[in-house]
RODO-2510 file (C-alpha; in nm, 4 decimals, decimal comma):
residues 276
     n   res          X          Y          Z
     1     x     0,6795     0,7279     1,3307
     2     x     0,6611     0,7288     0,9573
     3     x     0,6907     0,3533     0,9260
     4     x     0,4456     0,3200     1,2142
     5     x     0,2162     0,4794     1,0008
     6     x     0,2339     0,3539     0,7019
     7     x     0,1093     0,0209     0,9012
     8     x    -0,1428     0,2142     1,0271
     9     x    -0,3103     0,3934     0,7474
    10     x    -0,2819     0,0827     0,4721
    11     x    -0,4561    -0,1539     0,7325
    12     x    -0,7267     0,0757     0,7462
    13     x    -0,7192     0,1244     0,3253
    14     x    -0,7806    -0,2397     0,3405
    15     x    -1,0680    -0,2536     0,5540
    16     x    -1,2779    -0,0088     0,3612
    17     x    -1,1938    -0,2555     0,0245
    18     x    -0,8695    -0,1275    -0,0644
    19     x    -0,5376    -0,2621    -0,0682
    20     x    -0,2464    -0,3641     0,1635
    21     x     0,0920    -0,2081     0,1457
    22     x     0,3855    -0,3581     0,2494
    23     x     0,6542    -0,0690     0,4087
    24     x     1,0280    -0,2125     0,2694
    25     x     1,0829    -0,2104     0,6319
    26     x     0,8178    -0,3952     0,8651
    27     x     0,7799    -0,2613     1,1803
    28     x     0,5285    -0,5059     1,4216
    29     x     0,2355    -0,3516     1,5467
    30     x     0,1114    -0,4449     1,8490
    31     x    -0,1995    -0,3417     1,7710
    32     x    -0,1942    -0,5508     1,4381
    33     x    -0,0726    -0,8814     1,6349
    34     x    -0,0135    -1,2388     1,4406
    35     x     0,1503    -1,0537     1,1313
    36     x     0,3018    -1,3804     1,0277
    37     x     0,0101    -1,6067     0,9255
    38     x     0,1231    -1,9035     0,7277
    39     x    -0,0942    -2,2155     0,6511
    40     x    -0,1186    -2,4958     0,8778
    41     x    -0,0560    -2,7227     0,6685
    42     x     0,1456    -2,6485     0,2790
    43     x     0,0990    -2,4349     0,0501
    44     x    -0,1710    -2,5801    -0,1965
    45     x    -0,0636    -2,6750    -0,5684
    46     x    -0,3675    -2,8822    -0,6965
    47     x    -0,7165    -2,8726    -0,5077
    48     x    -0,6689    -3,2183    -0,3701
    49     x    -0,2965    -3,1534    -0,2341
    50     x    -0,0733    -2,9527    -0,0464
    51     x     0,3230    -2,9043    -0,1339
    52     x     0,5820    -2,6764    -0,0747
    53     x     0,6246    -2,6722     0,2849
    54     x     0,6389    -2,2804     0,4394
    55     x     0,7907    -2,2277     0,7584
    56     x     0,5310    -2,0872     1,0269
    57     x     0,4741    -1,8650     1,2910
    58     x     0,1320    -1,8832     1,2423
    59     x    -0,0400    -1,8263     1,6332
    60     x    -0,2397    -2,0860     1,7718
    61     x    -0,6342    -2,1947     1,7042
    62     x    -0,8285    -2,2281     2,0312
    63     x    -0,9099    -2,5322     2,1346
    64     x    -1,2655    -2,4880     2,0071
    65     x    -1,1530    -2,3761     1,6964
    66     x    -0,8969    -2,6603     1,6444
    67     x    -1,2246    -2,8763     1,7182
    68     x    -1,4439    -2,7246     1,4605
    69     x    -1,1564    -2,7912     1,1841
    70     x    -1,1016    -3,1098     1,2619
    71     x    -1,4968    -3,2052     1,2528
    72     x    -1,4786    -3,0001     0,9143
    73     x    -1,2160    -3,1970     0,7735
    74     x    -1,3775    -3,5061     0,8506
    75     x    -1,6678    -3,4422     0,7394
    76     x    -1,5179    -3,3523     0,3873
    77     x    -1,4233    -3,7235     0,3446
    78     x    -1,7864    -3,7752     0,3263
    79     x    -1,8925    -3,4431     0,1939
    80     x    -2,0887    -3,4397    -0,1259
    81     x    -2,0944    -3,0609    -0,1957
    82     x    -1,7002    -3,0065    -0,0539
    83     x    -1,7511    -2,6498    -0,1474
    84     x    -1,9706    -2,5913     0,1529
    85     x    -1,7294    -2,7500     0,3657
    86     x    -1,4431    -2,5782     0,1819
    87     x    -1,5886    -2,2116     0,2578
    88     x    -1,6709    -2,3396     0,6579
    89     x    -1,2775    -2,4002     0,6640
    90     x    -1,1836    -2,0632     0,5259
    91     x    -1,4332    -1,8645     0,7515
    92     x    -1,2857    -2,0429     1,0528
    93     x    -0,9395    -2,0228     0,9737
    94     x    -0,9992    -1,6844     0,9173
    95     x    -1,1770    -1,6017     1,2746
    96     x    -0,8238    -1,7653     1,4432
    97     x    -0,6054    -1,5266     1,1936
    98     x    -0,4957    -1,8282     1,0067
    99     x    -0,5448    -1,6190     0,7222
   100     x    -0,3049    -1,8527     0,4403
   101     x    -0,4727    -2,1439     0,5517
   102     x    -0,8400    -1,9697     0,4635
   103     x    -0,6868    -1,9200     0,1202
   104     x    -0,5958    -2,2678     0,0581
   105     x    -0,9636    -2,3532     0,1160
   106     x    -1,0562    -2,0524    -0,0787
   107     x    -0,8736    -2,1194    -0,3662
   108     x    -0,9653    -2,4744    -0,3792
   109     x    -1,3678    -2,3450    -0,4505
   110     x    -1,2384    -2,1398    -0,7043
   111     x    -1,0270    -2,4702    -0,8819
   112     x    -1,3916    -2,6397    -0,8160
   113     x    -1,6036    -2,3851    -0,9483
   114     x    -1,3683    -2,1028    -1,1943
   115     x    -1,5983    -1,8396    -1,2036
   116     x    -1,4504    -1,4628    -1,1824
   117     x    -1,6162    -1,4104    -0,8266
   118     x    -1,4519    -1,6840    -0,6868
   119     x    -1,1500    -1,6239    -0,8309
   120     x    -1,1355    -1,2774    -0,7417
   121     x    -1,2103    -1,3927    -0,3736
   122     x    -0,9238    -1,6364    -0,4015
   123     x    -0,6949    -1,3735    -0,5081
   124     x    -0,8083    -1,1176    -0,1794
   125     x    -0,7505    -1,3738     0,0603
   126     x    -0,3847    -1,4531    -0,0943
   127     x    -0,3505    -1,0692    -0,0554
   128     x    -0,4518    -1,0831     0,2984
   129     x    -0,1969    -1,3388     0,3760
   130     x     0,1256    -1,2149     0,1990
   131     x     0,0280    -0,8469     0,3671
   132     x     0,0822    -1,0427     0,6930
   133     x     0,3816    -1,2404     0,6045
   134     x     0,7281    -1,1546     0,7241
   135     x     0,9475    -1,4832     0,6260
   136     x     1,0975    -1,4044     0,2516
   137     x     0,9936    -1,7437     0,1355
   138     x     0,6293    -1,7133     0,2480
   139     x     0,6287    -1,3697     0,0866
   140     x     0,7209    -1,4951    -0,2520
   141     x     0,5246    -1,7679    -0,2620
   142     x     0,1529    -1,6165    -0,1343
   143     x     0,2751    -1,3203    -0,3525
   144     x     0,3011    -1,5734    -0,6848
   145     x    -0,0279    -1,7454    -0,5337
   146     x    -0,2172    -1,4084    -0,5476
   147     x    -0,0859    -1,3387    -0,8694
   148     x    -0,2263    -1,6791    -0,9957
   149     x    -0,5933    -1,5709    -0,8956
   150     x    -0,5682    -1,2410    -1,0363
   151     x    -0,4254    -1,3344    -1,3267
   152     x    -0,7272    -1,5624    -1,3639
   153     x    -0,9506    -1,3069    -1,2626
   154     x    -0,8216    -1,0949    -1,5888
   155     x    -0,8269    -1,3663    -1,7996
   156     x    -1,1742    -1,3158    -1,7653
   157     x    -1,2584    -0,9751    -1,7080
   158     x    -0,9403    -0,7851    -1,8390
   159     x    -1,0810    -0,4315    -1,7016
   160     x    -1,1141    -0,5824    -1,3673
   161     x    -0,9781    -0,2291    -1,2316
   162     x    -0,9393    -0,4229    -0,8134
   163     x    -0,8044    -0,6974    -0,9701
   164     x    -0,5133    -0,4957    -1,1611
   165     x    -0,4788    -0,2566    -0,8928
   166     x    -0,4064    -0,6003    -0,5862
   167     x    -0,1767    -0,7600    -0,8600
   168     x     0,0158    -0,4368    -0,8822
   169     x     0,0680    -0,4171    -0,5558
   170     x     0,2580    -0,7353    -0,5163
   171     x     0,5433    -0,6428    -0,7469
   172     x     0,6136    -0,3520    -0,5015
   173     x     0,8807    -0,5762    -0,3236
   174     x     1,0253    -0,7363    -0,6287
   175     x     1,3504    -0,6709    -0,8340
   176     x     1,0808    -0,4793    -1,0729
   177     x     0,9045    -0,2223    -0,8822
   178     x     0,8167     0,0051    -1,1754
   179     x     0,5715    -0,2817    -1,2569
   180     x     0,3736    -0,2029    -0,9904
   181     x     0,3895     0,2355    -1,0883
   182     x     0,3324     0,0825    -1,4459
   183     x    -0,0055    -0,1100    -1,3860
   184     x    -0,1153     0,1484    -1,1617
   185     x    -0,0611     0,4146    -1,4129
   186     x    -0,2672     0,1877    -1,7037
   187     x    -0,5615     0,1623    -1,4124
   188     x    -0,6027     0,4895    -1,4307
   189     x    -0,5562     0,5275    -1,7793
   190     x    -0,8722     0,3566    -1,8159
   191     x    -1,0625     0,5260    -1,4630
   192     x    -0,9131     0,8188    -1,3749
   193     x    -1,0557     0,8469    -1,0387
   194     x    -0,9894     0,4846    -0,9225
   195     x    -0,9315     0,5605    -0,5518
   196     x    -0,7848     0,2507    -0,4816
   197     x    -0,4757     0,3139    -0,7748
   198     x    -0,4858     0,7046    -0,6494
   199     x    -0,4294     0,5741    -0,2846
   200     x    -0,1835     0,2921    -0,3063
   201     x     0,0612     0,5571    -0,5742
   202     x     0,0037     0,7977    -0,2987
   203     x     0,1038     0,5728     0,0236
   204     x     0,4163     0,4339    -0,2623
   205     x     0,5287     0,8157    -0,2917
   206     x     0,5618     0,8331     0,0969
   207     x     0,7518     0,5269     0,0970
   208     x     1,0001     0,6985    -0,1322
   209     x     0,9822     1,0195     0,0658
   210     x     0,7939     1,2096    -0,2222
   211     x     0,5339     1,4101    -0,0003
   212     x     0,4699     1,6575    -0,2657
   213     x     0,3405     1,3957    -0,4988
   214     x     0,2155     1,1763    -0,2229
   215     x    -0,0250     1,5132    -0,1180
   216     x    -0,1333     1,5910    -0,4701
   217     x    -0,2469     1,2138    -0,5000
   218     x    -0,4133     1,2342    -0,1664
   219     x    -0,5994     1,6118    -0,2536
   220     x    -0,6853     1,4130    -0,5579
   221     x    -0,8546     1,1695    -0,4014
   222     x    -1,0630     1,4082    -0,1603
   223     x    -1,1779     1,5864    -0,4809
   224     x    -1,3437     1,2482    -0,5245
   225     x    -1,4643     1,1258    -0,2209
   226     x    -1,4346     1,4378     0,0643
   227     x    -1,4913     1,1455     0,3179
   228     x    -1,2070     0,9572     0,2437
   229     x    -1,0677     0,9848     0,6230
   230     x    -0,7119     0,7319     0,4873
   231     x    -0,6513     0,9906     0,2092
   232     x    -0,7072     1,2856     0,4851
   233     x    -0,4632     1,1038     0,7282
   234     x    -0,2323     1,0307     0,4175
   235     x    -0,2373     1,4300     0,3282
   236     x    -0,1829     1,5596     0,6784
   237     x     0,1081     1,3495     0,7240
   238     x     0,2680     1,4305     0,3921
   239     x     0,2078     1,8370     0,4358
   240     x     0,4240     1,7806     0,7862
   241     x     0,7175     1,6091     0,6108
   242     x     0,6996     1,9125     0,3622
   243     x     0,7088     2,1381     0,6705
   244     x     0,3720     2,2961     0,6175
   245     x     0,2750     2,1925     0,9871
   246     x    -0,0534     2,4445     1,0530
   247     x    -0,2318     2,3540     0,7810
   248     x    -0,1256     1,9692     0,8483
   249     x    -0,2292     2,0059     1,2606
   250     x    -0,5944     2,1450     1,0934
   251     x    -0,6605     1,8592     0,8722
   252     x    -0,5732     1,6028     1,1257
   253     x    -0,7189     1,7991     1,4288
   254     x    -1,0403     1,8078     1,1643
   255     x    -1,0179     1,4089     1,1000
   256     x    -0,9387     1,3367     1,4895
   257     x    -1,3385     1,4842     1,5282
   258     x    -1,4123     1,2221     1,2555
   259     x    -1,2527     0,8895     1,3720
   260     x    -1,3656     0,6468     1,5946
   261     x    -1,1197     0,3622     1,5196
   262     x    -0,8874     0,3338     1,8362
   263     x    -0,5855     0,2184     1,7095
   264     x    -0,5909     0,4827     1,4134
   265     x    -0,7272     0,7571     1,6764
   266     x    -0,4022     0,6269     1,8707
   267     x    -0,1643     0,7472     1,5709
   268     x    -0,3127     1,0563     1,5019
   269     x    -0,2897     1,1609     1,8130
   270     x     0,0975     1,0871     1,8688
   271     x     0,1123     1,2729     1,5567
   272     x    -0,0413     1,5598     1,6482
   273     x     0,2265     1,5491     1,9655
   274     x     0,4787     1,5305     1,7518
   275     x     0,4134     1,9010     1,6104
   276     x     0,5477     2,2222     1,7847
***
């Protein structure tokens, strides 16, 4: 159940404009289908160019969709503003879950225009992608492609607190984790309430089966924002695996009043089972 949720709760932290988590252990989610998303074609290395091939299980376009890129592409041969074309690529990749192959595209606006939006944009959908991936070798190399754009990003704007906070995140699964408590740590050195740091430390002290400091960064982040519903589900869970299970069955009967998302509902509610 714990892994289960871990899926559960960071895909929801990402869709509010925080950050994916990758358990150690990935569990697939039926819910959360196509978790392996790797570029149609290879991974980019100069704008004009793809190399390093990377093995796919990427699931298929529709026919309609494979139509569109194909008009796309050929149209770029022609194309005299390719970054219009470029960002018509990524948004339909993206629609058919192809979400490596929208960063290729993504990336290659960035290379044709540097600015810190577009590299920060680059550096989100790399993110995306590498949350999804499951083969080691795609996971290594999205993770070095989204440290690329961030790295760029902080080139530019070095207290770029989203841009730290994603890069820290990919060393999570790397022979230097500490890098990623380390970075977090300086993020909040400088903003002391940056929710997304305070949430990812918290969902990395569950992974290590700290619930006490998990909760504490969780009530921290309710003291911020009180409708946080991820850091409510995070604390709920945490106070069960330290055994305090009425006060956990409040807070999550309390956030099952609040939720509407279906597949999160879903959890809670086997959760809530789950206590006697």
């Amino acid at each position: 159940m714990k892994k289960q949720f871990l899926i559960i709760i960071v895909a929801a932290i990402a869709l509010t404009g925080f950050l994916y988590y990758r358990p150690k252990v990935v569990v697939k989610n039926e819910a959360k289908s196509n978790r392996d998303k790797v570029a149609d074609n290879k991974g980019p290395a100069t704008a004009d160019n793809h190399k390093d091939d990377i093995a796919t299980q990427a699931p298929k376009l529709s026919p309609e969709q494979e139509k569109q890129i194909a008009d796309l592409k050929q149209k770029l041969t022609t194309a005299t503003d390719k970054k219009a074309v470029y960002n018509q690529l990524a948004e339909t990749y993206a629609l058919g879950n192809r979400f490596d192959s929208a960063a290729v595209y993504i990336e290659k606006i960035a290379l044709a225009a540097p600015s810190t939006e577009n590299w920060m944009r680059a550096g989100d959908a790399y993110l995306q992608a590498y949350n999804l991936a499951l083969k080691p070798e795609n996971i290594e190399y999205l993770a070095n492609k989204t440290r690329n754009a961030y790295h760029k990003v902080l080139e530019k704007s070095p207290r770029q607190l989203q841009a730290k906070t994603n890069l820290a995140m990919t060393y999570v699964q790397t022979d230097s984790p500490m890098q990623a408590i380390m970075m977090l740590r300086e993020v909040l050195a400088e903003e002391p309430n940056y929710e997304p740091a305070l949430m990812n430390l918290g969902v990395l002290s569950m992974q290590s089966n700290q619930y006490a400091k998990a909760a504490d960064r969780f009530r921290q982040v309710l003291r911020i924002n009180p409708s946080n519903a991820n850091a409510q589900f995070g604390l709920g869970y945490s106070l069960l695996e330290l055994g305090e299970k009425d006060q956990a069955k409040k807070i999550l009967l309390d956030l099952k009043e609040k939720v509407k998302d279906p597949t999160l509902l879903q959890e809670l509610n086997k959760t809530l089972e789950s206590i006697k």
